[in-house]
MIMARMI-381672 format. One record per residue (C-alpha): residue in one letter; z, y, x. Coordinates in nm, 2 decimals. Layout:
! residues N
A	Z	Y	X
...
This chain:
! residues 556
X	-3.36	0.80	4.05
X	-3.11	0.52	4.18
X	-2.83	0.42	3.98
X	-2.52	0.58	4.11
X	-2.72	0.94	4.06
X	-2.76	0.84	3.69
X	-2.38	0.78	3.66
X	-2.18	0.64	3.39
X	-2.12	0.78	3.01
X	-1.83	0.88	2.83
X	-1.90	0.87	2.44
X	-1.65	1.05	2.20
X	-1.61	0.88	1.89
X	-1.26	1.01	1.78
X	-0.96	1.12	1.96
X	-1.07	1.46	2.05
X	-1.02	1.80	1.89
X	-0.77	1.54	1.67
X	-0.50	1.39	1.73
X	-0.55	1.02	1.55
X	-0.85	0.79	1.53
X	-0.92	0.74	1.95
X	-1.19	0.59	2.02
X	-1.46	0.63	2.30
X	-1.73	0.43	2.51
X	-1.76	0.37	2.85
X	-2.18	0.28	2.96
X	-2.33	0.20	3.24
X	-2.66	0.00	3.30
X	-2.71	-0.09	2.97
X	-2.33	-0.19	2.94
X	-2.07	-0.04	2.71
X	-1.74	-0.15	2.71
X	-1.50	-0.01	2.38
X	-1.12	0.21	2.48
X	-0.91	0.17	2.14
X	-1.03	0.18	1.79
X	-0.77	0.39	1.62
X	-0.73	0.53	1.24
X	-0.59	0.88	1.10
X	-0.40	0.94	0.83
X	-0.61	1.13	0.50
X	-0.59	1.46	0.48
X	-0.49	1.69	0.17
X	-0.82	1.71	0.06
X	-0.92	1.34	0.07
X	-0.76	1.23	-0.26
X	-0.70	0.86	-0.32
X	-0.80	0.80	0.05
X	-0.56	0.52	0.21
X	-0.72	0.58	0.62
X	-0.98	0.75	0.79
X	-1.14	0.57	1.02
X	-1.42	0.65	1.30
X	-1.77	0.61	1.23
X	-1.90	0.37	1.46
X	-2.29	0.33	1.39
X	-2.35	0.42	1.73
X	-2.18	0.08	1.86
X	-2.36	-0.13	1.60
X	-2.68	-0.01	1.72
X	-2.62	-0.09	2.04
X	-2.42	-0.38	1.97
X	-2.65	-0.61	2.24
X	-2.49	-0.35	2.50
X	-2.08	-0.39	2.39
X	-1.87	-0.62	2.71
X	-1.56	-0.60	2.53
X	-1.21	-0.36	2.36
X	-0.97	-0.27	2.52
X	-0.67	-0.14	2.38
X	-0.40	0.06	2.57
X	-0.12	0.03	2.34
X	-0.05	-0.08	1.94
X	0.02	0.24	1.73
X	-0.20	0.28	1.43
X	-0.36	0.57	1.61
X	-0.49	0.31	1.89
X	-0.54	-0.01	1.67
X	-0.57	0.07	1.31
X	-0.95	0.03	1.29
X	-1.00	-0.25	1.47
X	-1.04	-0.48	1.21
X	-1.32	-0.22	1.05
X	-1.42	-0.22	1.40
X	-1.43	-0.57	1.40
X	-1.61	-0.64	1.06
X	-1.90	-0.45	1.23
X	-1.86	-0.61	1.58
X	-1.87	-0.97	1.51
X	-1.75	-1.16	1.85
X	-1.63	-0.88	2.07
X	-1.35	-0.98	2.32
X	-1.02	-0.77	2.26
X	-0.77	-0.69	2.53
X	-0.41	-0.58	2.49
X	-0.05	-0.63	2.59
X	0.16	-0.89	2.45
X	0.33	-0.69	2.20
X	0.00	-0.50	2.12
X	-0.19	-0.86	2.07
X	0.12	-0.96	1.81
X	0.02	-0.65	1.60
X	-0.35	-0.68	1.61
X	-0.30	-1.04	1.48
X	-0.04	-0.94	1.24
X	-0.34	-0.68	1.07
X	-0.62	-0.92	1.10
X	-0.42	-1.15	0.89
X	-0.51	-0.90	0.60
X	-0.84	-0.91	0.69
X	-0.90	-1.27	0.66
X	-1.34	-1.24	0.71
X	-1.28	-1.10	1.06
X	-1.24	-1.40	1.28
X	-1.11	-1.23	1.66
X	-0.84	-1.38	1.87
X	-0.77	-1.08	2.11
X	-0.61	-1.18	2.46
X	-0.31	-1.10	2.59
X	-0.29	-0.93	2.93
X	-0.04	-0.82	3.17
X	0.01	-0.50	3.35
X	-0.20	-0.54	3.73
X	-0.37	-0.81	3.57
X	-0.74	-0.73	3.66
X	-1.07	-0.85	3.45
X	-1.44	-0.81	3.48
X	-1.65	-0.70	3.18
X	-2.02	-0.68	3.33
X	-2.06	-0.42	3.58
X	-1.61	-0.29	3.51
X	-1.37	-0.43	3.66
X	-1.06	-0.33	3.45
X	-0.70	-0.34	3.60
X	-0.40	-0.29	3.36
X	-0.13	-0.02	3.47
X	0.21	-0.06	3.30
X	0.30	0.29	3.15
X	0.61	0.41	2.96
X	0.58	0.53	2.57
X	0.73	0.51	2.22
X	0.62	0.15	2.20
X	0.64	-0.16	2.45
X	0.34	-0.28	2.60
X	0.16	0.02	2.68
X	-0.08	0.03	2.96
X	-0.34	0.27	3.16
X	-0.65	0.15	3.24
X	-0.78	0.13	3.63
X	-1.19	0.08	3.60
X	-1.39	0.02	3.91
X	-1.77	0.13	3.79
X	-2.04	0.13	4.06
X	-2.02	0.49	4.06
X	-1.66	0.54	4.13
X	-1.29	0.43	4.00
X	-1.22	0.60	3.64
X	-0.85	0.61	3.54
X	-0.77	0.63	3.17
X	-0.39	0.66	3.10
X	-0.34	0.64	2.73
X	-0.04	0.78	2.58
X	0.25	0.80	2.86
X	0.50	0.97	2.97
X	0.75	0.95	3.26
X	1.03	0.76	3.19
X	1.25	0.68	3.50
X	1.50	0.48	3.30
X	1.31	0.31	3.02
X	1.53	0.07	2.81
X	1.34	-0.24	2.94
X	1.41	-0.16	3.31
X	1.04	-0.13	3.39
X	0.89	0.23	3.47
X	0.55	0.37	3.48
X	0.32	0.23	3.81
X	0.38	0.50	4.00
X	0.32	0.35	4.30
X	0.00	0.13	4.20
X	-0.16	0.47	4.07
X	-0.10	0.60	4.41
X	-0.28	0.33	4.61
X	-0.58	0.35	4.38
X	-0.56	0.73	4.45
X	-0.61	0.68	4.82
X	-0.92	0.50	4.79
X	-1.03	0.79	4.53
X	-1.06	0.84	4.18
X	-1.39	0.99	4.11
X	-1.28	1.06	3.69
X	-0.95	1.06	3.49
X	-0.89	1.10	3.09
X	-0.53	1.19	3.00
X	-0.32	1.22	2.71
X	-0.30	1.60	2.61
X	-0.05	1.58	2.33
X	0.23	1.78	2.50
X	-0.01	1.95	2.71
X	0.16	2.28	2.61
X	0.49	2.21	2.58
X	0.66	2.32	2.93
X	0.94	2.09	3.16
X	0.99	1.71	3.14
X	1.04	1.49	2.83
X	1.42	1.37	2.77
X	1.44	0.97	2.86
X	1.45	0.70	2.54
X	1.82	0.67	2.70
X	1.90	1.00	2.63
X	1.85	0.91	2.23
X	2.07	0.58	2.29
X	2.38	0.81	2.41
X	2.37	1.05	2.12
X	2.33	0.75	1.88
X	2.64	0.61	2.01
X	2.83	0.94	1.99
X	2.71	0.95	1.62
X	2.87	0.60	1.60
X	3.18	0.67	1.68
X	3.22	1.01	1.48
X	3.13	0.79	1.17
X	3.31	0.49	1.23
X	3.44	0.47	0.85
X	3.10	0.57	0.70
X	2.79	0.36	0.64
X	2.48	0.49	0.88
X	2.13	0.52	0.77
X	1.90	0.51	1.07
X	1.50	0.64	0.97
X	1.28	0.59	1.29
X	0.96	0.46	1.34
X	0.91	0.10	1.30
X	0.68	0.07	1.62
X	0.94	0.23	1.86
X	1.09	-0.11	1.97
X	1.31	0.05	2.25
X	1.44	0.28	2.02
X	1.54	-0.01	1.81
X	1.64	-0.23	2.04
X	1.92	0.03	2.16
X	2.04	0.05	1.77
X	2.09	-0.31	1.74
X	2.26	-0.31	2.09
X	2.49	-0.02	1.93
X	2.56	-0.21	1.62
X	2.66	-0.52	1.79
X	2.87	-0.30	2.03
X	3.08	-0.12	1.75
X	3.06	-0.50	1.49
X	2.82	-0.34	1.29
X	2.58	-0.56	1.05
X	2.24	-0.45	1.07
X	2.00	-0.47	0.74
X	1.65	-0.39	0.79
X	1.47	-0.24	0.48
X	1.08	-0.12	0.47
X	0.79	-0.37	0.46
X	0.68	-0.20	0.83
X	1.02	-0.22	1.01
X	1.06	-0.58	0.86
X	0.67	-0.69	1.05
X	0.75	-0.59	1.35
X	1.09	-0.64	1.40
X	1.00	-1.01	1.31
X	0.69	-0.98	1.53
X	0.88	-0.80	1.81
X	1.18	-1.05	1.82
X	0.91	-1.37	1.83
X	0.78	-1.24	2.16
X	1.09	-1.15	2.31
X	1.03	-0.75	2.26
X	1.37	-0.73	2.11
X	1.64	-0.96	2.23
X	1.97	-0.98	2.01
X	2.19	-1.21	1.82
X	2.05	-1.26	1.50
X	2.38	-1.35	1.34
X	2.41	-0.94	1.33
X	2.13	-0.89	1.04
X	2.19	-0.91	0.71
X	2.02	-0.94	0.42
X	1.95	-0.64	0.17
X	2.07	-0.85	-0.12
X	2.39	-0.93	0.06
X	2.47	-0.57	0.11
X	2.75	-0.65	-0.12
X	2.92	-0.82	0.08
X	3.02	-0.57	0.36
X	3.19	-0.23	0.31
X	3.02	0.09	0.47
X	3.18	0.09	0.78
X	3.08	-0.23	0.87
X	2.69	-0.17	0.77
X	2.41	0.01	0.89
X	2.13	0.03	0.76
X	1.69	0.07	0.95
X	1.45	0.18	0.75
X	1.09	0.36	0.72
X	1.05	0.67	0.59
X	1.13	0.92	0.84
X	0.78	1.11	0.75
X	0.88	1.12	0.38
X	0.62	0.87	0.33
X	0.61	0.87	-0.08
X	0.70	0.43	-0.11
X	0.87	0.41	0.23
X	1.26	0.27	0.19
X	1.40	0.60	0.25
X	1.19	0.75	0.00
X	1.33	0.53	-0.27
X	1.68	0.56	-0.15
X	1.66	0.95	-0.16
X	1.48	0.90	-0.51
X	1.70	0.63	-0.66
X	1.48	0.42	-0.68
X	1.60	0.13	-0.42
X	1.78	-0.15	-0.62
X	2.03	-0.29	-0.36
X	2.13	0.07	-0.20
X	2.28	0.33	-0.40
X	2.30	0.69	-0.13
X	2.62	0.85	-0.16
X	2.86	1.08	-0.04
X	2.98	0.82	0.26
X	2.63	0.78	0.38
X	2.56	0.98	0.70
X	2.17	0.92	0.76
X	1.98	1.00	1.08
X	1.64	1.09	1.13
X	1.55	0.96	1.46
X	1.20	1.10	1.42
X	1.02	1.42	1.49
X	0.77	1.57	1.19
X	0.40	1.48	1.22
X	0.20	1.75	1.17
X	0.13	1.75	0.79
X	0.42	1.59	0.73
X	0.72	1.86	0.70
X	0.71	1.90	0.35
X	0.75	1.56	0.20
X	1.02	1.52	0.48
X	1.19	1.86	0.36
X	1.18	1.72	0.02
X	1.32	1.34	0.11
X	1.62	1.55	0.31
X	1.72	1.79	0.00
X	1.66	1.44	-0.20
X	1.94	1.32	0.02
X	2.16	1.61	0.04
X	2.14	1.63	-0.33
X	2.35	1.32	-0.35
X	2.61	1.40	-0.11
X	2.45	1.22	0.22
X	2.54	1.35	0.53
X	2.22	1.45	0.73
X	2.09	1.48	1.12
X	1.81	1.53	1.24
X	1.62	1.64	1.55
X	1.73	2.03	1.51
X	2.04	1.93	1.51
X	2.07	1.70	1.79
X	1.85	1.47	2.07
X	1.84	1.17	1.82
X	1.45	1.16	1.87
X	1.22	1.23	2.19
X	0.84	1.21	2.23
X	0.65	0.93	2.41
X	0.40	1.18	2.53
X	0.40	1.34	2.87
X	0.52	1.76	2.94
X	0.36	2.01	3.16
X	0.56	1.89	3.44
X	0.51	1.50	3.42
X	0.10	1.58	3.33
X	0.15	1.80	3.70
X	0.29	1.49	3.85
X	0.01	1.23	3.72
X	-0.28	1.46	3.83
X	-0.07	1.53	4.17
X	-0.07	1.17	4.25
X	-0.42	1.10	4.11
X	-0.60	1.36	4.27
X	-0.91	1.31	4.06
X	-1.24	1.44	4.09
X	-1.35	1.52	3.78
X	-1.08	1.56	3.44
X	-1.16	1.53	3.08
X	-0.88	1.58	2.83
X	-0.82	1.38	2.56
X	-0.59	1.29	2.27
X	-0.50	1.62	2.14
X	-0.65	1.90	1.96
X	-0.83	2.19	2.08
X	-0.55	2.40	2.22
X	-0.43	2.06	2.35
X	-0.68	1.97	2.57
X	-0.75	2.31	2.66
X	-0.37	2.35	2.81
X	-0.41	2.03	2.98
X	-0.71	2.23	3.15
X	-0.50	2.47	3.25
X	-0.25	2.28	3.41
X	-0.59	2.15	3.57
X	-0.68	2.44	3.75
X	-0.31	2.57	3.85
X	-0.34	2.26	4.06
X	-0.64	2.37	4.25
X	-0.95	2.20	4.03
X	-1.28	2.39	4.00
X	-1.38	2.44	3.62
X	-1.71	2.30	3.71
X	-1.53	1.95	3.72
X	-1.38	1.95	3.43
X	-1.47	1.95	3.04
X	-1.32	2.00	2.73
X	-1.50	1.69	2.49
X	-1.61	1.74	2.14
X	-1.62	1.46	1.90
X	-1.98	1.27	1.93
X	-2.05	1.43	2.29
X	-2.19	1.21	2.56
X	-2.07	1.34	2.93
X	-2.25	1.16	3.22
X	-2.03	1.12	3.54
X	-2.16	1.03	3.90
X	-2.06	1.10	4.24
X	-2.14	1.45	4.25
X	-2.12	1.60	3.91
X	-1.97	1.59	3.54
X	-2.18	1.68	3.28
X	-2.27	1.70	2.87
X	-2.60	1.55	2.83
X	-2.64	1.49	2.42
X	-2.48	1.40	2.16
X	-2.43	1.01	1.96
X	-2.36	0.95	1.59
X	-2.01	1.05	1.49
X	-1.82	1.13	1.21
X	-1.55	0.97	0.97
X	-1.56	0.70	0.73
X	-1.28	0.64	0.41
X	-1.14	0.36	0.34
X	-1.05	0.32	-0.02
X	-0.90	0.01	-0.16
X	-1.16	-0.24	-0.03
X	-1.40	-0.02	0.01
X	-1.51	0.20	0.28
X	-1.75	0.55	0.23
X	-1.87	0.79	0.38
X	-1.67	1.13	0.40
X	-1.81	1.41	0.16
X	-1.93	1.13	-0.10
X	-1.96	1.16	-0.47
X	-1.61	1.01	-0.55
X	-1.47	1.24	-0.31
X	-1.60	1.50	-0.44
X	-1.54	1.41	-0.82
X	-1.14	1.37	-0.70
X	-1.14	1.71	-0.56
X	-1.27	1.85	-0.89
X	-1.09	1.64	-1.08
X	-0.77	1.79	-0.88
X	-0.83	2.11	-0.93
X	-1.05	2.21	-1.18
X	-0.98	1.91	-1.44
X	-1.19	1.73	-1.66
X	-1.38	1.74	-2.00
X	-1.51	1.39	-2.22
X	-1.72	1.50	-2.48
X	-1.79	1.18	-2.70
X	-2.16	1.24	-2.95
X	-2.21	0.97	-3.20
X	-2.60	0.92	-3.28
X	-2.77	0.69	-3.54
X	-3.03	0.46	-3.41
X	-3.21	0.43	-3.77
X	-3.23	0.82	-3.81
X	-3.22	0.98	-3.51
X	-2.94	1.18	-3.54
X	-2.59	1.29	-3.57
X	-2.35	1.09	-3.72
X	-2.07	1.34	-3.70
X	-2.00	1.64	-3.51
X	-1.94	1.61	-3.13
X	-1.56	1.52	-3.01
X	-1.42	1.69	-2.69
X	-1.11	1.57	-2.49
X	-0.95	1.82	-2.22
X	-0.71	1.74	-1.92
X	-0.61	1.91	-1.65
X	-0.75	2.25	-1.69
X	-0.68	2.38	-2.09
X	-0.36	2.38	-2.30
X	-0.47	2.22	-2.64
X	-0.25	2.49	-2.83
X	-0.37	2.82	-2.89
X	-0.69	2.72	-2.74
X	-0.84	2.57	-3.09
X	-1.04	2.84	-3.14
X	-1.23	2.79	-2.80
X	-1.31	2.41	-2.83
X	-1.42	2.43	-3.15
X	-1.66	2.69	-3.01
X	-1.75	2.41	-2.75
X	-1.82	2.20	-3.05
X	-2.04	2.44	-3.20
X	-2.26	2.46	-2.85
X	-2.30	2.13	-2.80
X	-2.41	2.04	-3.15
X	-2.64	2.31	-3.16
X	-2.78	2.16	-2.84
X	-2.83	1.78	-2.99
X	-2.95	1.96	-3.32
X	-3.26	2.12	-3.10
X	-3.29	1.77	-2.91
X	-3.61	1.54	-3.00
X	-3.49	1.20	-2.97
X	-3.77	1.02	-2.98
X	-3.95	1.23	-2.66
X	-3.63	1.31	-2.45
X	-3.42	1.02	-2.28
X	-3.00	0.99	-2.24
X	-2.99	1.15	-1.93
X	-3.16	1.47	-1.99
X	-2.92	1.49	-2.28
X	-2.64	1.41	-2.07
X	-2.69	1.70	-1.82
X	-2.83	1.92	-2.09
X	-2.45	1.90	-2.24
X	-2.29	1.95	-1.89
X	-2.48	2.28	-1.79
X	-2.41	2.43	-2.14
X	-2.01	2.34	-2.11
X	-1.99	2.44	-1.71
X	-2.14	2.74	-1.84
X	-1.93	2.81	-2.13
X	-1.59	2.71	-1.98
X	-1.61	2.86	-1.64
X	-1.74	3.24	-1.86
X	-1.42	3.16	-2.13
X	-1.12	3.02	-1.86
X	-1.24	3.03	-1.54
X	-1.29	2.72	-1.45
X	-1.55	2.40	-1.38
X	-1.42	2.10	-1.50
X	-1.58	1.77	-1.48
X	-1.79	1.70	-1.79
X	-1.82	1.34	-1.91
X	-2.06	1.35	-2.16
X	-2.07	0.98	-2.35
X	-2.30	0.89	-2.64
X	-2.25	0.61	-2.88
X	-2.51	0.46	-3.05
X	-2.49	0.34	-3.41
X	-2.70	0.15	-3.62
């Protein structure tokens, strides 16, 4: 069997049936090269988790194999492992835009072990990792520098387009390379993987301008008030056209939340954002100016518990006090998960006699991710062979199908990817031929686990059952009690009008260390001799199965 008839591989390690954490692998003949190495956001039921990030023991085991990384574009989603990645990847080449390089560098600074200078490409600049040739295709998103990926393989070209839409008046002039996807599309594009996110959601997106002119409205109806502007601190463009608006209508700017101060700062060093700096402000000088001449960026449009906005709504920010003059603007849509902590921010705000707007209410936010219509357009001009979906959950990527085959392509050429699947592509079909290691890993503090360990699992009980100490006090010399058992409850029993019952919890565990030969039986049977007598008793009396701590103290 020849080469071409063995095809290339496309490995899923994130990204898929999720929308966070993207990551996947691109082989052929013993080559891999890396697409993003993204991180998600913990769940509900991951307490104490700060990210999830992919599991990537499949790359480390074939680590021998790895050309290189390529990154489409810096949101956390697309770069927030990397340095995890990294870590486990010693000496891997990293590719990104301009913009994205600044952030990578920016977050490797906090990972001071990982020693990776990532290189800074430009859109139809073209490099060769092994048997890939890799051109960069500017594209048009929610943050500057994003690019789709043009790969010549010896089996065919593969086009990747990471998160785009179809902006035909971006704020930096420059639109998506229509016409360079076209001429690739004439000499054939054998496999493309799209962004699914607004697979279902029907038209075209509204343009980034579209958000400037509303702003500006806003600007004038609130000329005597002081403006509060949450958006997100990666959406340079979006920023950019604030700061244009502020200088336009003699507004100082102050920029609050650690986030929105990086990569402003980062953003202005490269040229991203272009304005005269004698516009910003200081927080601590916020003093100095009345409302109308003020406005004020921040974090925090997700509700995000220590974000600026957060502490404003909460009273908690020393320099800014919210009140009645304030009109604040959410220039943000909800991430999933997110609606109730920014429900709770907003009555926060309201509470206090803000003024409020947000996307409901008017076009102060659109997506960076592509509609029906513009997803139509891409595969129109493309023409691909063979179409995998990515980015997106389930119903996500099984619209973007959809649209798929309303535009004439057989289901046979297309599949819908699960996370770990391995789909070979040649020249005449598109197939799932196994599966690779997958999965999640948590990163807690410093350290990183797998997902479903003890300490999760201790949390979760913790959470929602509670948990129980029960302290025994044991003479070394005799053998035996010193005094009768202690037990400390939290979490899961009122103290008063419960007496009756932990003395009763007393009584069981005494007669339990009273029965106990302490010469034949060690600690540990003790230990979980005590904990299947109290699980026992407290989940027959209230219904519940705390965490039992037993702990025994030794006297002489």
């Amino acid at each position: 069997m020849n080469k071409q008839q063995l095809g290339m591989k496309l490995s899923f390690l994130g990204g898929v049936g999720e929308v966070g954490k993207n990551i996947m692998a691109l082989e052929y003949n013993n080559e891999i090269i890396i697409i993003d190495s993204g991180l998600a956001f913990p769940s509900d039921d991951m307490p104490g988790v700060d990210i999830v990030i992919p599991d990537i023991t499949y790359l480390i085991n074939n680590r021998q194999k790895i050309k290189g990384i390529l990154i489409t574009h810096g949101h956390e989603d697309h770069i927030g492992a990397l340095p995890y990645v990294l870590q486990d990847l010693p000496g891997v080449p990293v590719f990104a835009s301009k913009l994205s390089v600044a952030l990578i560098e920016n977050k490797l600074k906090e990972h001071r072990k990982v020693k990776c200078k990532p290189i800074a490409v430009k859109p139809k600049q073209i490099i060769k990792l092994g048997s890939f040739q890799i051109e960069f295709l500017k594209v048009t998103h929610s943050i500057s520098g994003a690019m789709a990926l043009a790969i010549t393989t010896p089996v065919g070209t593969y086009v990747h387009t990471g998160d785009f839409k179809l902006d035909y008046t971006p704020i930096d002039g420059d639109a998506m390379d229509l016409v360079r996807l076209a001429e690739i599309s004439r000499k054939g594009v054998l496999l493309l993987t799209a962004d699914s996110t607004n697979a279902e959601r029907p038209g075209f997106s509204m343009s980034e301008r579209k958000v400037g002119a509303t702003l500006d409205n806003l600007f004038i109806q609130n000329q005597k008030r002081r403006i509060i502007i949450a958006t997100f601190a990666s959406n340079v463009h979006r920023i950019q056209q604030i700061l244009n608006i502020c200088e336009k209508y003699n507004r100082k700017i102050i920029f609050t939340g650690r986030s929105m101060l990086n990569i402003c700062e980062t953003a202005a060093k490269i040229g991203e954002l272009r304005f005269n700096k004698d516009i910003v402000v200081d927080v601590n000088n916020i003093d100095k100016y009345t409302d109308e001449q003020l406005c004020i960026l921040c974090t925090g449009s997700q509700g995000e518990e220590n974000s600026a906005l957060a502490r404003m709504a909460n009273g908690e920010f020393n320099r800014i006090e919210i009140g009645t003059n304030d009109y604040v603007i959410f220039s943000s849509s909800a991430i999933p998960g997110n609606e109730k902590e920014i429900n709770n921010v907003i009555n926060l705000l309201y509470s206090k006699g803000a003024n409020i707007i947000y996307e409901s209410l008017a076009e102060v936010h659109v997506s960076g991710h592509a509609y029906q219509e513009e997803l139509k357009t891409l595969h129109t001009i493309l023409k691909p062979k063979f179409f995998i979906p990515v980015h997106g959950e389930y119903r996500h990527l099984r619209a973007h199908c959809n649209i798929a085959r309303d535009l004439g392509m057989n289901d046979r050429n297309m599949l819908i990817p699960e996370m770990g699947d391995t789909i070979q592509i040649n020249k005449n079909a598109i197939k799932k031929i196994g599966t690779v290691h997958s999965g999640i890993k948590l990163v807690d503090g410093y350290d990183i686990s797998d997902a479903g360990g003890i300490i999760q699992r201790d949390r979760m009980q913790l959470a929602s059952e509670g948990f129980c100490v029960v302290t025994i006090t044991i003479s070394s010399k005799f053998l035996s009690l010193t005094s009768k058992p202690d037990i400390i409850t939290r979490g899961f029993l009122l103290l008063k009008g419960n007496e009756e019952i932990l003395e009763e919890a007393k009584d069981l565990v005494l007669e339990s260390i009273i029965a106990t030969n302490f010469k034949t039986q060690d600690w540990t049977a003790i230990k979980n001799n005590i904990r299947k007598i109290l699980q026992t008793f407290f989940l027959k009396k209230v219904k519940r199965k705390p965490l039992i701590l037993p702990v025994i103290i030794e006297t002489k």
